[in-house]
N, C-alpha and C positions, 0 to 999 in steps of 0.2 A: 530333553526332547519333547515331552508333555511340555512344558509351561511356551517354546518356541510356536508347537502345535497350536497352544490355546490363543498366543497371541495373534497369530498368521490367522484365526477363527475369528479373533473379536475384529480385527483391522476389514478383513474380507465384510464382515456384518456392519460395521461402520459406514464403509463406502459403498454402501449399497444405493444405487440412481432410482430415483424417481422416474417409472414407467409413464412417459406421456409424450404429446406436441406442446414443449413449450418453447413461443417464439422467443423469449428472454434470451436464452440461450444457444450458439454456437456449438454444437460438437466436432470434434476430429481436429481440423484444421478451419483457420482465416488467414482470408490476405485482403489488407486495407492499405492504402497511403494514408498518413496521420499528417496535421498541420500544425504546428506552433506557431501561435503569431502573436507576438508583444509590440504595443504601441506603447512609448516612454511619455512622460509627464513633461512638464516644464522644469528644465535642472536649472536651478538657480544656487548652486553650491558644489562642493566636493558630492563625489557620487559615486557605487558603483555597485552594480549590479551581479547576481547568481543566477544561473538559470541550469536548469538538469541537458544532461545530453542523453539519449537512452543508447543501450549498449545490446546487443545481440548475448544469450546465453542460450540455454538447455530446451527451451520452450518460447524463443522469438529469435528470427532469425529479422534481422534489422540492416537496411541500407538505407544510406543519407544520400538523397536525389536531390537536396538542392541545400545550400548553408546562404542566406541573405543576411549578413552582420555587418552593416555599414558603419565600423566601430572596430578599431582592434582590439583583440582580444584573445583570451589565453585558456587552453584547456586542464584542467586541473583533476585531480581524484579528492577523496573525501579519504581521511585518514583508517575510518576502519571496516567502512562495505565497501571501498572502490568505485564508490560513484563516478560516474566522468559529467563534471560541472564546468560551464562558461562561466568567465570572469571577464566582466568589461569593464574599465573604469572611464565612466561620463565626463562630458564636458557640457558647458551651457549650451551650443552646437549639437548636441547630440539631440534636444529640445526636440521631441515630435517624429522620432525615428522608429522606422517600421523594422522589424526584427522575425525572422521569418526561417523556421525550421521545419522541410518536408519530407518526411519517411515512407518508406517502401517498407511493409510488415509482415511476414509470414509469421501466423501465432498458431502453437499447438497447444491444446486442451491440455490441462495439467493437473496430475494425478500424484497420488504418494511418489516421491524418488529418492534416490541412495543418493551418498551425498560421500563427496574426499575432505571435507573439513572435518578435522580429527577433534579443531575446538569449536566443541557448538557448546561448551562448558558457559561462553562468552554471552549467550543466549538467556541466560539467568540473570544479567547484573542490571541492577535497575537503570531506568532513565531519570531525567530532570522530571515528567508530569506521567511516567509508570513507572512506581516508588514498587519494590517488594516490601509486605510490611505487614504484621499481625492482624490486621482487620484484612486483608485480602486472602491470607494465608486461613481466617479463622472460618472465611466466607468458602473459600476452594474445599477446605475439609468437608465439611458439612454438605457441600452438594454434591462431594465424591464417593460421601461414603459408601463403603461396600463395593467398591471397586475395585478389580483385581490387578488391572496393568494399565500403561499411560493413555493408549488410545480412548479405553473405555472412561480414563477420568477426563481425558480433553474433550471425547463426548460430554457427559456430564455436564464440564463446564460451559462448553457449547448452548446444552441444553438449557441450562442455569442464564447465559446471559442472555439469549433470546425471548427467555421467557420473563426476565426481570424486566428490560431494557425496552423503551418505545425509539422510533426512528420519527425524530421530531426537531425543528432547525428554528425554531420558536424561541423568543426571548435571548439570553447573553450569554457567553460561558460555553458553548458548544463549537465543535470543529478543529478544536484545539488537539482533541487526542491526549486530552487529562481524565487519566483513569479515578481518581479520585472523586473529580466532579463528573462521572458518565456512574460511577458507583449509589454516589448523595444523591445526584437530578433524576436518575434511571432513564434518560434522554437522551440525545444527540443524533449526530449524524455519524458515519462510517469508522471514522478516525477515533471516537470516542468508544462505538461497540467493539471494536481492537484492541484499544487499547487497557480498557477492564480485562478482557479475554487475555490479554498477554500477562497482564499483573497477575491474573489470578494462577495461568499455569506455571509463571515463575514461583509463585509463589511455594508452591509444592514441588518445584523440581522440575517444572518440564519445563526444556528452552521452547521459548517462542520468538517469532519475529515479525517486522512488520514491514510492510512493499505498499508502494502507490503509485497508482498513472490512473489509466482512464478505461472505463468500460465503451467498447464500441458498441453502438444500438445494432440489434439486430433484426429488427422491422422494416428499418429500411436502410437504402445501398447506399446515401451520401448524406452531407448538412452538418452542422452545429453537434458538439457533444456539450453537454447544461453541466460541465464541471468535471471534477476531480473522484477517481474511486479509490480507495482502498483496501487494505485485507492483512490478514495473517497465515502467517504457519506456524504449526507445532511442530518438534521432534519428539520421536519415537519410534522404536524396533529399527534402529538403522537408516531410520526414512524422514523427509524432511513431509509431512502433510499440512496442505492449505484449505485453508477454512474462509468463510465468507458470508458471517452471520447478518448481517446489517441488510444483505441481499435476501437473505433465509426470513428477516422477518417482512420485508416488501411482497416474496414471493414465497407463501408457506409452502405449495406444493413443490419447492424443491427444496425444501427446510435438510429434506438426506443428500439432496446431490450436494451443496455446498459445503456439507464437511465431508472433506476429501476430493472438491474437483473447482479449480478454476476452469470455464469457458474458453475457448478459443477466441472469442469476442473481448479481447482484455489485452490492455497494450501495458506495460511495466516501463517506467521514466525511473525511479528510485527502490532502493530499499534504504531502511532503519531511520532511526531514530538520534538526535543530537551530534549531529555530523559536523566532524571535524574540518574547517578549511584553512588552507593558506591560499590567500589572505581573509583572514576572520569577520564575519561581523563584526560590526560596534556592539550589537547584543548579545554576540557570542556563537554556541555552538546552533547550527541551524534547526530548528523543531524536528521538521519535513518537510522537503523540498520537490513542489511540483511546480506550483507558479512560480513566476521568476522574483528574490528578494532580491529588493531595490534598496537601496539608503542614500540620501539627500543627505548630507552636513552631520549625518550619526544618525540619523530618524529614520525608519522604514517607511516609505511610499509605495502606493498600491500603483500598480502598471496596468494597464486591461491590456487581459489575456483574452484569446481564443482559441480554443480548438476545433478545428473541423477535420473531415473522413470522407475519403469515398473508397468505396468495397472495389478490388480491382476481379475483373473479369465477369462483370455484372454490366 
């Protein structure tokens, strides 16, 4: 009963908000329509394209108000988070085609939740570029120590990568989501302070996991979102908790709200890491998948993407 007490005390101290106005952030509830829009390249070869489909769960309540796919096409899962992924296979016709996915969003703020996966054991196994491995394991010791249960060492860690790691999209080698070089460079962007942060609680035992879509702006009601966000969760006491360091170091005075609360202004397209498909890439399993992977004749080709938003009832 004590050590249940002690934890219910450290989690409650943990997720303690930052008292303020800050326009960064959504609380309670959003509702946005989201836009996907892919324009294709010149297909001059075999081709075929992935693209994420987002899915309604626990904290986004998602309708699909419009599907523009002049292209047949197949709906597909990812072998082990159930993504639901577009598969199109191009033709040289398909040259120059507008591709066009519009969402209806209801998103609720997201806090520690229980969770009916009995295997979150699965949460521990390394990836392809977040390896478990004695230098991560020897780095998570060290900045835990004296710590009595998970939350307070996934603080710790928290603490640890924030305070090692710059948010910096400068030079090669970042974006990637290789904890190894977000370890060495102490740089990157989203995807990189993640993916340290998840090595390092596997490292010591805590599962973690990792989810991406897009941060909605909350300054203003419509326009352009500048790309792709990120994040993680840890498990502990029962509860799956998400964190959101890379934000924590952009925005220090809410360094405490982001461990332990995703925004309402936050749209989810994916979770995890090295996603299994049928039909596979020619490179294999997919990193992470937000923009759409494209492959011309076995080669990855870049698509330009857009996203834009407008806040419904604004």
């Amino acid at each position: 009963m004590r050590t249940s007490i002690a934890f219910g005390l450290a989690l409650a101290a943990a997720l303690s908000v930052f008292a303020g106005d800050q326009p960064s952030i959504v609380s309670g509830s959003d509702e946005f329509e989201f836009i996907y829009r892919v324009k294709l390249p010149a297909i001059d070869g075999k081709a075929r394209l992935w693209m994420p489909l987002a899915k309604t769960d626990t904290f986004q309540s998602v309708r699909v108000d419009e599907i523009s796919i002049p292209i047949k096409w197949e709906k597909v899962q990812d072998r082990d988070y159930g993504n639901d992924i577009c598969v199109l296979n191009l033709q040289t016709e398909d040259s120059g085609k507008i591709i066009e996915l519009r969402y209806r969003v209801l998103r609720k703020e997201k806090t520690a939740y229980a969770t009916t996966d009995l295997n979150v054991a699965r949460y521990l196994r390394p990836e392809t570029l977040v390896p478990v491995s004695e230098t991560f394991k020897t780095i998570a010791e060290q900045a835990t120590l004296g710590k009595t249960n998970d939350v307070e060492r996934a603080k710790a860690l928290y603490d640890h990568v924030l305070g090692r790691m710059r948010y910096d999209k400068s030079g090669t080698g970042w974006g990637r989501g290789d904890a190894m070089f977000a370890c060495d460079a102490r740089t990157g962007n989203c995807t990189d302070f993640h993916a340290y942060f998840i090595a390092l609680a596997r490292s010591i035992g805590i599962p973690a996991r990792f989810a991406i879509g897009a941060t909605i702006p909350a300054e203003k009601n419509e326009g352009v979102i500048d790309g792709y966000h990120c994040w993680a969760e840890f498990f502990a006491g029962g509860r799956w908790i998400p964190v959101d360091i890379s934000e924590a170091w952009k925005n220090p005075k809410l360094a405490h709200y982001y461990f332990g609360h995703n925004p309402a202004n936050r749209f989810e397209l994916t979770k995890g890491r090295d996603l299994v498909v049928d039909p596979e890439p020619a490179s294999g399993p997919i990193n992470f998948l937000i923009y759409p992977l494209l492959e011309i004749r076995g080669k990855m080709v870049k698509a330009e993407t857009t996203f834009t938003f407008r806040r419904i009832g604004t």
